[in-house]
C-alpha positions in Angstrom: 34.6 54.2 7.1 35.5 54.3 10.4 36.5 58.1 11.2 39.1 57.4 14.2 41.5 55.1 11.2 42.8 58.7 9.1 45.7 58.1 6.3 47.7 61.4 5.8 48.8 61.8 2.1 52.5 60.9 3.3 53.8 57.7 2.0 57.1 57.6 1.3 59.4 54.5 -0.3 61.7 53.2 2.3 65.0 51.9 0.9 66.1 49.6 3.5 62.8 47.9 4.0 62.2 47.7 0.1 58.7 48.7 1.1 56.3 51.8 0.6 55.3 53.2 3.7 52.5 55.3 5.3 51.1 56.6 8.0 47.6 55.6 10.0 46.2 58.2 12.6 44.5 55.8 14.6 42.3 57.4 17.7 44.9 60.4 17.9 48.1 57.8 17.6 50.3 57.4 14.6 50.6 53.4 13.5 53.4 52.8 10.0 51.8 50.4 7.6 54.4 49.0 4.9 53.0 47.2 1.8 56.7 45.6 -0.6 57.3 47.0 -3.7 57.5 43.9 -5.2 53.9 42.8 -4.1 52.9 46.4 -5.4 54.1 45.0 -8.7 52.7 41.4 -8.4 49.1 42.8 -7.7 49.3 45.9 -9.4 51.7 45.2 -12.4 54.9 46.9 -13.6 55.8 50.1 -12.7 57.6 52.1 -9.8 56.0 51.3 -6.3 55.0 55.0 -5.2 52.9 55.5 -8.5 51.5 51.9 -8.3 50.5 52.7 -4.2 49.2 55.9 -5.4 47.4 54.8 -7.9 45.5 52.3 -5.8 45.1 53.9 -2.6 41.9 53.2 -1.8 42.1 49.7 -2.0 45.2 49.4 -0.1 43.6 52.0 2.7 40.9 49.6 3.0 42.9 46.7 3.4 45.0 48.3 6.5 42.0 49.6 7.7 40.8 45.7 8.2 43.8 44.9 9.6 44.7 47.7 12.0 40.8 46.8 13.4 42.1 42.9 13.7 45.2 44.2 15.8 47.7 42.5 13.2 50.7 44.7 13.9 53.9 42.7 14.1 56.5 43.3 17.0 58.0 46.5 16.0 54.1 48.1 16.0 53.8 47.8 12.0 50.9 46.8 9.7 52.0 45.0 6.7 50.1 44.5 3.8 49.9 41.3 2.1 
């Protein structure tokens, strides 16, 4: 694991963006990653999108890991998982 990508335990569902959202320390700077609750549910299967995010954090930690490294944040500075 690279040690300058951290996730703080703080993820939190956003209602306007319909998305689950959490924070990546990244070299001393904080980046917001967003994965939708619906794709939770589509890869994940039923249930409410903060339980299904916890439940499979590693994976999706890994995945914006990959994708923080490949500079994939979109204009407003985001990484969203797909």
């Amino acid at each position: 694991m690279n040690q300058a990508i951290q996730f703080p335990d703080r993820e939190e569902w956003n209602e306007t963006r319909r998305a689950v959202c959490f924070p990546a320390m990244v070299n001393g700077f904080q980046l917001t990653c967003a994965i939708k609750g619906e794709l939770l549910c589509q890869r994940f299967g039923k249930g409410e999108p903060l339980d299904l995010f916890r439940a499979n954090r590693w994976d999706l930690e890994d995945q914006a890991q990959e994708l923080i490294e490949a500079h994939k944040e979109d204009d407003e500075g985001w990484i969203w998982l797909s």
